[in-house]
N, CA, C and O of each residue as an XYZ file, in Angstrom:
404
protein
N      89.120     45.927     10.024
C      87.771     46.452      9.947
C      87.369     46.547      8.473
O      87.957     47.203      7.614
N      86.246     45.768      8.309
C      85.836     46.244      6.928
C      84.219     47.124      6.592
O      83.334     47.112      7.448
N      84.003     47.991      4.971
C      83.189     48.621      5.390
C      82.788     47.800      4.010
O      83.548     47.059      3.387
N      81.274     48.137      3.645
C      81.320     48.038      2.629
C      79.340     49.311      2.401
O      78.782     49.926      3.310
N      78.983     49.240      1.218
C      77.617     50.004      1.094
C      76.487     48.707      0.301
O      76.650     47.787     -0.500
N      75.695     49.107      0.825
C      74.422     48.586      0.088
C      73.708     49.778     -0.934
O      73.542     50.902     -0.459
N      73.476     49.618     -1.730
C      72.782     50.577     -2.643
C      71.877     50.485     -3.828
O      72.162     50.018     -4.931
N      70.177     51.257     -3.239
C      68.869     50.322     -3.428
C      69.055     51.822     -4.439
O      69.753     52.716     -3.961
N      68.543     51.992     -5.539
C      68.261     52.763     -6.529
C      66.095     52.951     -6.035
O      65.172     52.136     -6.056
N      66.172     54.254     -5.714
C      64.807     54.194     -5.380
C      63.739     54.342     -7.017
O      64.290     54.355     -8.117
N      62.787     54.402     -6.916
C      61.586     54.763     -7.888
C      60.830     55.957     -7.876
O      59.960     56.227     -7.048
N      61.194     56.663     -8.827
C      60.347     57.972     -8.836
C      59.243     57.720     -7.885
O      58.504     56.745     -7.752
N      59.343     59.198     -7.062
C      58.406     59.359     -5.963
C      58.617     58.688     -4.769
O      57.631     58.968     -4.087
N      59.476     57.831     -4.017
C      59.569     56.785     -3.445
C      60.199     57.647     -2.088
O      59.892     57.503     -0.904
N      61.106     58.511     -2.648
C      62.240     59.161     -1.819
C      61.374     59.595     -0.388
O      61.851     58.967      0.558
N      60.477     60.303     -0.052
C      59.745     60.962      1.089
C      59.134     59.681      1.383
O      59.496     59.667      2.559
N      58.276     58.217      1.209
C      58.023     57.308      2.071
C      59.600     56.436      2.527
O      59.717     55.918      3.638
N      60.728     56.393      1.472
C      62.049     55.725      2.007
C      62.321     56.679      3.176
O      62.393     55.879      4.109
N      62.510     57.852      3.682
C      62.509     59.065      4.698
C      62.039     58.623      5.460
O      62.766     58.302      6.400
N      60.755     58.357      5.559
C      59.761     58.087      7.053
C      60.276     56.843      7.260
O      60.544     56.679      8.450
N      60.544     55.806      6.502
C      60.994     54.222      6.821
C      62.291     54.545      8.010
O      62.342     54.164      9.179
N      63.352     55.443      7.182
C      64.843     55.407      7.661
C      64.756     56.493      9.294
O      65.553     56.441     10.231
N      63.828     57.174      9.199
C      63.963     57.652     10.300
C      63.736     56.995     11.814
O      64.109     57.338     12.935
N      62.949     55.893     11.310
C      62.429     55.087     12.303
C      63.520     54.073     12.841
O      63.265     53.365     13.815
N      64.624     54.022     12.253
C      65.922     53.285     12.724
C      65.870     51.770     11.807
O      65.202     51.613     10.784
N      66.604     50.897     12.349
C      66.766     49.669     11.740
C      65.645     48.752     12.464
O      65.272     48.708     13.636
N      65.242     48.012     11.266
C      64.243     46.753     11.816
C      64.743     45.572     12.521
O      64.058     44.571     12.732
N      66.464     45.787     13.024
C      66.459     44.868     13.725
C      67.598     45.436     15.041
O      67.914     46.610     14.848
N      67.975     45.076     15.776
C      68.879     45.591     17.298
C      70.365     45.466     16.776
O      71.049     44.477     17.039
N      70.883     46.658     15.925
C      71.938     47.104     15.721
C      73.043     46.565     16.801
O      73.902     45.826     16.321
N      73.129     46.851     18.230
C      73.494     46.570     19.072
C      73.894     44.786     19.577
O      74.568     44.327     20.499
N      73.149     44.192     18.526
C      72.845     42.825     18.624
C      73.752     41.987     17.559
O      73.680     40.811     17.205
N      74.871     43.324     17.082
C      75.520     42.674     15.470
C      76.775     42.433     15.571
O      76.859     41.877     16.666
N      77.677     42.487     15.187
C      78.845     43.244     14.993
C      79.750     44.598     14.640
O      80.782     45.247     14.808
N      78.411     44.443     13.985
C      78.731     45.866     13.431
C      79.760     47.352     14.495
O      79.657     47.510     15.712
N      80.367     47.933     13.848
C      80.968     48.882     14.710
C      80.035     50.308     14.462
O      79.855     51.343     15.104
N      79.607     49.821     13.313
C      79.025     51.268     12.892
C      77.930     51.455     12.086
O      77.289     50.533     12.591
N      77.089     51.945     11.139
C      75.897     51.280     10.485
C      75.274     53.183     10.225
O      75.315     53.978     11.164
N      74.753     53.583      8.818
C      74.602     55.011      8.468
C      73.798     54.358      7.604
O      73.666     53.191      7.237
N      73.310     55.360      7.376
C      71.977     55.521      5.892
C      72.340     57.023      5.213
O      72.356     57.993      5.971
N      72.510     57.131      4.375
C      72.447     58.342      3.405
C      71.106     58.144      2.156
O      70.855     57.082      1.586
N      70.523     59.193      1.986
C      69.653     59.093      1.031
C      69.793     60.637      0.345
O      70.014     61.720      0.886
N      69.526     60.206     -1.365
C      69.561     61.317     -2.273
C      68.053     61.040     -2.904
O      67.572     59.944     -2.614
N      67.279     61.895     -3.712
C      66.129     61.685     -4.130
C      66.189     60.456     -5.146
O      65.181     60.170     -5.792
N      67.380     59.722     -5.287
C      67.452     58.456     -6.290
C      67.772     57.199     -5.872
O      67.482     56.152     -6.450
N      68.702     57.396     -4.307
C      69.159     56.188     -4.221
C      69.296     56.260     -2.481
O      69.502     57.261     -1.795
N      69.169     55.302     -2.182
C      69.341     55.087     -0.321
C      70.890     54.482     -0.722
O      71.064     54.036     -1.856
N      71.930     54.492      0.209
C      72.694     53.724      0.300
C      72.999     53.752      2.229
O      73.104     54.638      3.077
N      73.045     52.271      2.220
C      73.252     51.673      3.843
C      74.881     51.147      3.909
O      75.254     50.081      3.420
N      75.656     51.995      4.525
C      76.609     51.311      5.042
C      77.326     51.164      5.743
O      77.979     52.119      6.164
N      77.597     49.453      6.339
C      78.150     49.153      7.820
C      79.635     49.206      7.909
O      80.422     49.606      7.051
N      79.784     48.920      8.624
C      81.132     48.450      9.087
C      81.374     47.582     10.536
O      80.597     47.492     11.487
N      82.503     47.075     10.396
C      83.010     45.755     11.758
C      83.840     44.790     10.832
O      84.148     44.836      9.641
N      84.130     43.715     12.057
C      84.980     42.657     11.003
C      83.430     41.733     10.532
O      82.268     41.543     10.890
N      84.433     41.372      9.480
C      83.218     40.115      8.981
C      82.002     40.679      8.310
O      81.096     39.931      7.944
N      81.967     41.718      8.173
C      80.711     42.738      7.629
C      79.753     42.075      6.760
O      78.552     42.333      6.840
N      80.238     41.210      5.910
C      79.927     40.934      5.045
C      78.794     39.625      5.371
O      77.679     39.443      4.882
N      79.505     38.860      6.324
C      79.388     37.636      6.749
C      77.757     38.034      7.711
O      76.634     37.538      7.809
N      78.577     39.323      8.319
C      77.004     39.671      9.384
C      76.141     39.844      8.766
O      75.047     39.434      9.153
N      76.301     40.686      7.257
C      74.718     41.031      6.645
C      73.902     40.210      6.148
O      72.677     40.317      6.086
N      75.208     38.563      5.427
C      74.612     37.764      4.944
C      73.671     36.478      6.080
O      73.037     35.470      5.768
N      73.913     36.994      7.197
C      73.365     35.993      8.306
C      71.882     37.046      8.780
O      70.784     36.561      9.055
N      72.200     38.540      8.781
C      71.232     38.666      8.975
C      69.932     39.105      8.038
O      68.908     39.560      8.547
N      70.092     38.919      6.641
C      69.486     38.852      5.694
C      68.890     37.924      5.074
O      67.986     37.913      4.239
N      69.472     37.174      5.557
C      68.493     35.702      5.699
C      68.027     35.193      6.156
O      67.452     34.268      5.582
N      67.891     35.364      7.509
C      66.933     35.219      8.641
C      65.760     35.586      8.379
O      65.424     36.770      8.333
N      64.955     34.555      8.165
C      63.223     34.399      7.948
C      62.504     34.331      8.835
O      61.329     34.629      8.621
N      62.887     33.940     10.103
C      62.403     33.726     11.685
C      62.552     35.477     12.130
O      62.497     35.559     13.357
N      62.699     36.667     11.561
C      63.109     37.607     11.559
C      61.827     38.671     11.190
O      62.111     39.666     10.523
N      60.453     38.466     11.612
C      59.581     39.126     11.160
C      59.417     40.427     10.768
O      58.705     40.811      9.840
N      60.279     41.282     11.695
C      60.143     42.371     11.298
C      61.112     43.230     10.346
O      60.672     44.125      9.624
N      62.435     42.888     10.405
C      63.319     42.621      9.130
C      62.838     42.415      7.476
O      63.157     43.025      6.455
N      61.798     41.106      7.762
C      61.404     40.493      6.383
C      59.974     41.130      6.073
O      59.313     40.807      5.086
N      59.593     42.006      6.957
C      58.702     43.241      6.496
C      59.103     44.025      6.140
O      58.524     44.484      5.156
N      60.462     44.834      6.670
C      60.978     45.912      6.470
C      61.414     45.679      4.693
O      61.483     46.501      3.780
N      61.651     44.199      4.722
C      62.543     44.065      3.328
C      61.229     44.140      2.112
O      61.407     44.846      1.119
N      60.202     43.528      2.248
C      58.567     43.957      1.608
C      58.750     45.009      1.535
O      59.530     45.229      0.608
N      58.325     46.224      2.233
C      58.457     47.131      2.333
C      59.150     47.746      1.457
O      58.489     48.050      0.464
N      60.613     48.160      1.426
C      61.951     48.578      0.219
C      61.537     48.085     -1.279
O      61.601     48.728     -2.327
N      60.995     46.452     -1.011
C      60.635     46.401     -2.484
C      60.115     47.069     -3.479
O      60.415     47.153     -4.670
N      58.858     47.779     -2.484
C      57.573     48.140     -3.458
C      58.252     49.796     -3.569
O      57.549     50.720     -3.976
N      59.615     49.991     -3.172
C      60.152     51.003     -3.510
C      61.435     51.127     -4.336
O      61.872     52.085     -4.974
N      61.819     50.145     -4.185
C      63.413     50.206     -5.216
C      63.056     49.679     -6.522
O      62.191     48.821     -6.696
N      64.065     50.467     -7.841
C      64.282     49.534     -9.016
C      65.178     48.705     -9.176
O      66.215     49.101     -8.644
N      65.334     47.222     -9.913
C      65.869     46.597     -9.721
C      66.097     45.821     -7.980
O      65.279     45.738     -7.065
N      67.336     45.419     -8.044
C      67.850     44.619     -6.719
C      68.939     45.089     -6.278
O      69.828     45.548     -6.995
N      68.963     45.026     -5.223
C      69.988     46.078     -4.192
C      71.295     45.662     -4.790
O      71.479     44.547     -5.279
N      72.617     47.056     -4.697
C      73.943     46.682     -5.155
C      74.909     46.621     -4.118
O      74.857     47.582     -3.350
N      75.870     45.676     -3.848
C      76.851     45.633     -2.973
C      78.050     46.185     -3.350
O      78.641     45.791     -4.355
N      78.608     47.356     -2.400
C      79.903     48.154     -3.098
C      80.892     47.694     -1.997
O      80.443     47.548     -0.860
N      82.131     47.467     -2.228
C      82.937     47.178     -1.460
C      83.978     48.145     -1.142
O      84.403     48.413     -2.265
N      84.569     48.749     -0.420
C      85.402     49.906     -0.270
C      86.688     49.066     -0.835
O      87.128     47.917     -0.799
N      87.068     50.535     -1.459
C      88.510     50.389     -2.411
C      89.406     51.710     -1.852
O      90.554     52.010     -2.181
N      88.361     52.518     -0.738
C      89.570     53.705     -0.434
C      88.868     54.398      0.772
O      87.698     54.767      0.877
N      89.792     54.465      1.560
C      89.151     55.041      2.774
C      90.018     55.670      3.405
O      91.083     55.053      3.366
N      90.114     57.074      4.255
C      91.233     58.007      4.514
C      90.572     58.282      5.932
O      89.363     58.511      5.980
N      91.441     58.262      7.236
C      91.067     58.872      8.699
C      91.757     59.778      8.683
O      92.684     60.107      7.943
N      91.170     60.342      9.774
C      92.230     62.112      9.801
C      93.657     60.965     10.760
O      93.141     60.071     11.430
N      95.191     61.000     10.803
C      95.794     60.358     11.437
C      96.948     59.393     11.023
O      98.100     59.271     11.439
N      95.896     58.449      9.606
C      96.486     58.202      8.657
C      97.671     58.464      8.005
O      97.572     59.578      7.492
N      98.728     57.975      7.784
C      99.663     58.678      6.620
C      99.735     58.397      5.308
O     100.499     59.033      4.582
């Protein structure tokens, strides 16, 4: 299983319209991925999105490029006119379950 985060650095003021976006769920059928799992955390500076499943990586890059994907490639308009810079990809380097030894 791999996880990894996406992380959009928002723009002063941005934080309460990124809120109303994230509450509304994902712009595309979660259920429709691989994914095992999929969270949003937001601080008044930065959204970070991150999935997990096998291939994680592979799923975001298939479904992030999908242009036949209208409402996705609105959603992604959308984030623009709110993030600085371009989104960062973090890859997990440490992860602990209760179970673990």
């Amino acid at each position: 299983m791999q996880r990894v985060a996406i992380i959009l650095r928002l723009k002063p003021g941005a934080h309460e319209r990124a809120k109303d976006m994230l509450v509304q769920g994902p712009p595309f059928d979660v259920a429709a991925t691989t994914f095992k799992s999929h969270s949003v955390y937001l601080s008044e500076a930065e959204a970070v999105f991150v999935f997990e499943g096998p291939d994680v990586e592979w799923e975001l890059d298939d479904l992030t490029s999908d242009v036949f994907h209208p409402a996705l490639q609105r959603a992604f308009d959308e984030w623009r006119e709110l993030i600085q810079g371009g989104p960062q990809l973090a890859r997990e380097v440490y992860f602990w379950e209760q179970g673990d030894s």
